[in-house]
Every structure is written in C-alpha cells, then in structure tokens.
C-alpha positions in Angstrom: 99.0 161.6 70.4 98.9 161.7 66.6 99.1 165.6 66.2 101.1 166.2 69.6 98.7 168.9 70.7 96.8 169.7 74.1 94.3 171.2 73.6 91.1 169.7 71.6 90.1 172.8 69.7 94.3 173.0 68.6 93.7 168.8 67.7 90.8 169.0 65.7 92.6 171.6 63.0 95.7 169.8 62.9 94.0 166.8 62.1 91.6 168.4 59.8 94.5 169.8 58.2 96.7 166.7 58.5 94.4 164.2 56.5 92.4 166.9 54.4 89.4 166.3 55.8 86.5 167.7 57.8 86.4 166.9 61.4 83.6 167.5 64.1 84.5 166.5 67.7 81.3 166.4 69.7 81.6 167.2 73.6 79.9 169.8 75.7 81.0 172.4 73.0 81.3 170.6 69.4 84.5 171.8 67.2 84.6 171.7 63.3 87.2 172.3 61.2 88.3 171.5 57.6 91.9 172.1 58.3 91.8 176.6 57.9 89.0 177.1 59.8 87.5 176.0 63.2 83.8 176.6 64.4 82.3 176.1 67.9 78.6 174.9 68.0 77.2 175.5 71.8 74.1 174.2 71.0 73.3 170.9 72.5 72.9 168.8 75.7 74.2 166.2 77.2 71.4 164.1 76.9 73.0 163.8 73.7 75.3 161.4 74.5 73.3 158.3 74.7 74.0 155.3 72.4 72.9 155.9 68.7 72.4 160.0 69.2 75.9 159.8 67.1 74.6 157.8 64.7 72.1 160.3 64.3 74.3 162.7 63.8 76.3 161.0 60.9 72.4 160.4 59.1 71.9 163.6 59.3 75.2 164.8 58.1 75.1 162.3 55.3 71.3 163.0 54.0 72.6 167.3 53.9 75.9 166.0 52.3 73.9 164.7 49.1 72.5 168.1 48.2 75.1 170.6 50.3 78.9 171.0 50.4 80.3 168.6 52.7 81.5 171.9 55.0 77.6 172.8 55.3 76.8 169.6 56.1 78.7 168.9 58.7 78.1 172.4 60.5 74.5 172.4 59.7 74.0 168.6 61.0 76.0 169.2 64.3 73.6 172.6 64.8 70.8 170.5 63.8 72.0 167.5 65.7 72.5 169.8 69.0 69.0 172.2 68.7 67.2 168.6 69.0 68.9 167.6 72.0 68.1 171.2 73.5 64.2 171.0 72.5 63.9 167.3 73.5 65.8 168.5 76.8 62.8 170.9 77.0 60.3 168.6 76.6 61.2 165.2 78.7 64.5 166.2 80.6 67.2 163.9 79.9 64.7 160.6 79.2 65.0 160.5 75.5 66.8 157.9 72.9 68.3 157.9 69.7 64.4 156.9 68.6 63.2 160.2 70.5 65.6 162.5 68.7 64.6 161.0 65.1 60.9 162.2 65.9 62.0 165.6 66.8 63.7 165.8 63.8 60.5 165.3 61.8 58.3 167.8 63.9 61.8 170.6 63.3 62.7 170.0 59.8 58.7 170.6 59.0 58.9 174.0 61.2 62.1 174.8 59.3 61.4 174.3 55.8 57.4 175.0 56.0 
C-alpha cells in the first residue's frame, strides 16, 4: 500500500497530494481529488463497468481538458461519464457497450449545449 491508508476516499487524497496530481477512482461512488480537496460523484451505474466504458471516460476527460482546467475536466467528465450510464440504464438495462455510451453522449451533449 503506497499511501498506507484504509480507506479509498483517505487513498485517493494522499495520492492526489503525494504525486501532485488529479485522481478520480471510479467504483459504485467515484472519488476526485487534486490533493486539498475530495469530491464524491454518485451518479452512475454499474453497467459502467464494461470494457472500454473507461476509456470513454479518459476521451471525455481529455477532449474537456483542452478547453477547461484540468480540475473541471475531470469532475465534469466523471459526472458526464456517470449521467450516460444512468440514461443508457434507463433505456436498455444493463445491455449496452462502450459503442452505446458514445451515442448517448452525442444525443446529451446536443441537449446540453443546445
């Protein structure tokens, strides 16, 4: 254990702290923290977890990261990330992919920004 702590929420601002970076840990609550500060996102679902949902994720994260603070882009991508896996949840149950969540992207960042 790197930062010889127990609980995940106590690791993830240690580490933050440690390396001077921003972390998000995803799990059934997601933690971010950049090492002062730690945020819970609650949004999600665990049909989330599938291969290439995290990769997802990072695309997100990176596309905000080239117009936004870094900070903003992690927390807004992990919201983001998690209100697609709560819609798609909505719509098909847990039968969606990585491919699925990409599509729902499109159909909520043209309800957000139009």
């Amino acid at each position: 254990n790197v930062c010889e702590c127990h609980a995940k929420t106590e690791c993830v601002q240690k580490m933050a702290a440690r390396f001077g970076c921003i972390i998000a840990l995803t799990g059934p609550s997601d933690y971010i923290s950049n090492g002062v500060n730690l945020w819970q996102n609650t949004a999600g679902h665990v049909g989330m977890t599938k291969g290439g949902t995290g990769d997802v994720l990072v695309g997100i994260v990176g596309s905000l990261a080239t117009k936004n603070e870094p900070l903003l882009a992690v927390q807004a991508g992990v919201y983001l990330s998690g209100l697609l896996g709560e819609r798609l949840n909505k719509q098909v149950g847990t039968f969606y992919n990585a491919e699925d969540v990409i599509e729902e992207l499109g159909r909520l960042w043209k309800e957000l920004v139009c």
